[in-house]
C-alpha positions in Angstrom: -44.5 14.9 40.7 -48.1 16.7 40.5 -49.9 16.7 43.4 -52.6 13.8 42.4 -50.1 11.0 42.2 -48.4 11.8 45.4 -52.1 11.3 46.9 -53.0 8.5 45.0 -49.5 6.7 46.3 -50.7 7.7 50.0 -54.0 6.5 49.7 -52.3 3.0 48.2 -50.0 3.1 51.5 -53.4 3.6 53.8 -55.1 0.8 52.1 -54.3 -1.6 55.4 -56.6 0.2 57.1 -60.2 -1.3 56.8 -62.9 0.7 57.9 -65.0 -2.5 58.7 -61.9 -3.1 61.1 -62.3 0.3 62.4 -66.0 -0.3 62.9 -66.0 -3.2 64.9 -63.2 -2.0 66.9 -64.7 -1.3 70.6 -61.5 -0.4 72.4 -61.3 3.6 72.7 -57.3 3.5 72.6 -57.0 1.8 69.3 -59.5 4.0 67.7 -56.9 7.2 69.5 -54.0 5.0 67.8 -55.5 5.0 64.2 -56.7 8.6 64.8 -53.2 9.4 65.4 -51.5 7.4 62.4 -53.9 9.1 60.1 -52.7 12.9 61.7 -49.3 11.8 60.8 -50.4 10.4 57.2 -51.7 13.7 57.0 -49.0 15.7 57.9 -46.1 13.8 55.9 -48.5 14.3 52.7 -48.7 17.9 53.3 -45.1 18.5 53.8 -44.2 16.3 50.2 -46.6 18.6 48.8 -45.1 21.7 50.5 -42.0 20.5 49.1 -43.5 19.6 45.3 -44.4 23.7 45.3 -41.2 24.9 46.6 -39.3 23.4 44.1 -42.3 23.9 41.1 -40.1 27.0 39.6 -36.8 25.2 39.4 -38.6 22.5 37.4 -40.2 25.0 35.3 -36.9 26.9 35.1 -35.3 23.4 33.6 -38.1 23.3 31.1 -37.5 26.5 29.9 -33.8 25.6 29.7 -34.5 22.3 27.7 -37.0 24.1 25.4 -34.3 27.0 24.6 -31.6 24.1 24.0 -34.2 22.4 22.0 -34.8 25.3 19.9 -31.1 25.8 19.7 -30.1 22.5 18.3 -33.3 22.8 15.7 -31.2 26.3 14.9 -27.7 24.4 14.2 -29.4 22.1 12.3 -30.7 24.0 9.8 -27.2 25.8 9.7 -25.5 22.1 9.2 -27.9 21.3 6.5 -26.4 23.6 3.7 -22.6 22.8 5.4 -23.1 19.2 4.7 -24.2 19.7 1.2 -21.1 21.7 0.4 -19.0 18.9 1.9 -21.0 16.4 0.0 -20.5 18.7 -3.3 -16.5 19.3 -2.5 -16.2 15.2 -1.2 -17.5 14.6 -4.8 -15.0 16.6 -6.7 -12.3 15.7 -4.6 -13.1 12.1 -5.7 -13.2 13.6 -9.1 -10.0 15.1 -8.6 -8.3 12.3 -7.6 -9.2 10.2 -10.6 -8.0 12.7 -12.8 -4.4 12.4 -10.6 -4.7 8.8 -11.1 -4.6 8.8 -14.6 -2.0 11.4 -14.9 0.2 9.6 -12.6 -0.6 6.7 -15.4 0.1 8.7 -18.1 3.6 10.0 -16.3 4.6 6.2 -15.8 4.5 5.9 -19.2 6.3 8.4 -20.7 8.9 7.6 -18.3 9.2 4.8 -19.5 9.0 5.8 -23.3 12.4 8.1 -22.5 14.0 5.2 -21.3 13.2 3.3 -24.1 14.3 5.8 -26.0 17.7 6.4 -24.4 18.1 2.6 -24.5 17.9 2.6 -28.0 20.1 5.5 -28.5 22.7 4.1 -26.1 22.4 0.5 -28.6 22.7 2.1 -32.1 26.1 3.8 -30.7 26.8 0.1 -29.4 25.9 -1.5 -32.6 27.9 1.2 -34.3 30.8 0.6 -32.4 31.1 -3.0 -32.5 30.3 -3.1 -36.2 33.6 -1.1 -36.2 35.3 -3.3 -33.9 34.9 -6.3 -35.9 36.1 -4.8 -39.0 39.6 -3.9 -36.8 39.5 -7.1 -35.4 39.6 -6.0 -32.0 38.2 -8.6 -30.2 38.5 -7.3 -26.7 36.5 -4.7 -27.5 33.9 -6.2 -29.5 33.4 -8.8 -26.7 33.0 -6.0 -23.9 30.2 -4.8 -26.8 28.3 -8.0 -26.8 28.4 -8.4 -23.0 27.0 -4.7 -22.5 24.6 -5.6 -25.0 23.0 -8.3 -22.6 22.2 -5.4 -20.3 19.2 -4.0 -23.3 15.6 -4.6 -21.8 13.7 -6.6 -24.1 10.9 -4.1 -24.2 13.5 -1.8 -26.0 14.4 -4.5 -28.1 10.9 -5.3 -29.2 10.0 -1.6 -29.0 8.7 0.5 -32.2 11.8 2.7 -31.7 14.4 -0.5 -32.4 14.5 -0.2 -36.2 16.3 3.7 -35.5 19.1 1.1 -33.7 20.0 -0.4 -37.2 19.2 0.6 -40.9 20.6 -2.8 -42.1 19.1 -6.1 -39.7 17.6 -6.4 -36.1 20.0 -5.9 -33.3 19.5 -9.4 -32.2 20.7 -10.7 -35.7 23.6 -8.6 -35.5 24.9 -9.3 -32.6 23.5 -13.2 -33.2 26.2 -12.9 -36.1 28.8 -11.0 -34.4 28.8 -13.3 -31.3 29.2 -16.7 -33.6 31.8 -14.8 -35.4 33.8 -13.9 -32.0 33.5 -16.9 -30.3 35.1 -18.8 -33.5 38.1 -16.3 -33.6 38.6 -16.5 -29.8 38.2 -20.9 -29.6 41.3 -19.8 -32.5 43.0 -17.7 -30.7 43.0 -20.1 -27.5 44.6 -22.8 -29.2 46.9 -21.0 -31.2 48.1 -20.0 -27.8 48.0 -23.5 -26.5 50.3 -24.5 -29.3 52.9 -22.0 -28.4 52.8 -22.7 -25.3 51.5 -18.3 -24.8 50.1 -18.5 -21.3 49.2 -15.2 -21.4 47.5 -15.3 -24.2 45.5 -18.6 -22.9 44.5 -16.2 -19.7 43.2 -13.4 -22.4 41.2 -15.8 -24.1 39.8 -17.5 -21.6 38.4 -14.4 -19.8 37.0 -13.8 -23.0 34.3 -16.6 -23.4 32.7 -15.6 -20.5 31.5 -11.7 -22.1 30.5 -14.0 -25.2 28.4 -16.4 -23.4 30.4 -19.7 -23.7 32.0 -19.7 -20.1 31.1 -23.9 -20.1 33.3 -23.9 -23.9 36.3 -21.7 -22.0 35.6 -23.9 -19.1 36.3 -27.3 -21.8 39.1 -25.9 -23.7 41.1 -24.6 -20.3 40.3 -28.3 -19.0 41.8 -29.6 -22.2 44.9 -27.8 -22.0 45.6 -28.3 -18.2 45.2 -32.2 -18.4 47.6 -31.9 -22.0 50.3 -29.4 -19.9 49.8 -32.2 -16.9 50.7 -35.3 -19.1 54.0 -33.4 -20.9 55.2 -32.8 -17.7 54.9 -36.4 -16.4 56.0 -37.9 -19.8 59.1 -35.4 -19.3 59.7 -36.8 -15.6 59.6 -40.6 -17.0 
């Protein structure tokens, strides 16, 4: 604290003492009292400005410090400065960078998905050709289990550019439309020509049949049918 304020704070703590007071004061041992508070006014003052010296170099020695710190920082700024640009610059390009593994990640997707269409519609054009070859054999346990894996086809393969390599003749969906119609005619045949011989096994093959065409409800009917028949012989026999 310089030296002028510390007086200037003294001078305000001395302000009770009014020289008019003083003046008029007649008695010898108040006038040795004030005489005496002002010696000691004195003498505090001189030892706070004793002390304001002693410790004048360690202030200036923290100056010093603060201006060398100062100077410092102003240093590492200017060393930050380029540093940020080149973060700024490689933040940009790793944005860039990222975009451009965006869209290949996009583009990846894709053709994943193009080579499973495409094994798809490999995997139908054997199935096609097999049931096709089925049906001309008349193997109907075979051409069903064709129509049921059939069901399994995506219907983006099936509305896919690559579907006309399935078939050179119709749309898979029409052929197996066709093929389907045609099955479940022979099997609905087959069933009750078994009923009428009375070929259980034969009604068990059939029946586990209409549900890889599609018609479980129609096995469910004609099963019924022949149940409530079987029930009503035996109860006509029992009469």
């Amino acid at each position: 604290m310089p030296v002028e304020a510390l007086m200037d704070d003294d001078l305000d703590e001395l302000a009770w003492l009014n020289l008019d007071d003083v003046s008029r004061t007649l008695d010898v041992s108040e006038i040795e009292h004030l005489y005496q508070t002002l010696e000691l006014e004195e003498a505090r003052i001189e030892v706070e400005i004793s002390d304001c010296v002693e410790h004048r170099n360690s202030v200036d020695t923290r100056l010093a410090q603060l201006s060398a710190l100062h100077k410092s920082v102003e240093a590492t700024s200017l060393l930050v400065k380029p540093m940020q640009r080149v973060i700024d610059a490689t933040a940009g390009n790793a944005g860039a960078i990222s975009g451009h593994v965006r869209e290949l990640d996009q583009e990846r997707v894709k053709l994943e998905h193009a080579l499973n269409t495409v094994k798809e519609t490999v995997e139908l054009k054997s199935r096609l050709s097999e049931l096709l070859t089925a049906m001309e054999t008349r193997d109907v346990d075979r051409a069903s289990l064709l129509v049921h894996e059939y069901k399994a086809t995506s219907s983006d393969t099936l509305d896919s550019p690559f579907i006309a390599f399935a078939s050179d003749s119709s749309p898979p969906r029409d052929i197996i439309a066709a093929a389907t119609k045609e099955l479940v005619e022979r099997v609905t045949f087959m069933f009750n020509t078994a009923v009428e011989s009375s070929n259980t096994r034969e009604i068990g093959r059939c029946f586990r049949l209409f549900p890889q065409l599609g018609e479980t409800q129609r096995g469910l009917d004609l099963y019924s049918e022949f149940l409530c028949a079987a029930i009503t012989d035996k109860t006509r026999l029992a009469q």
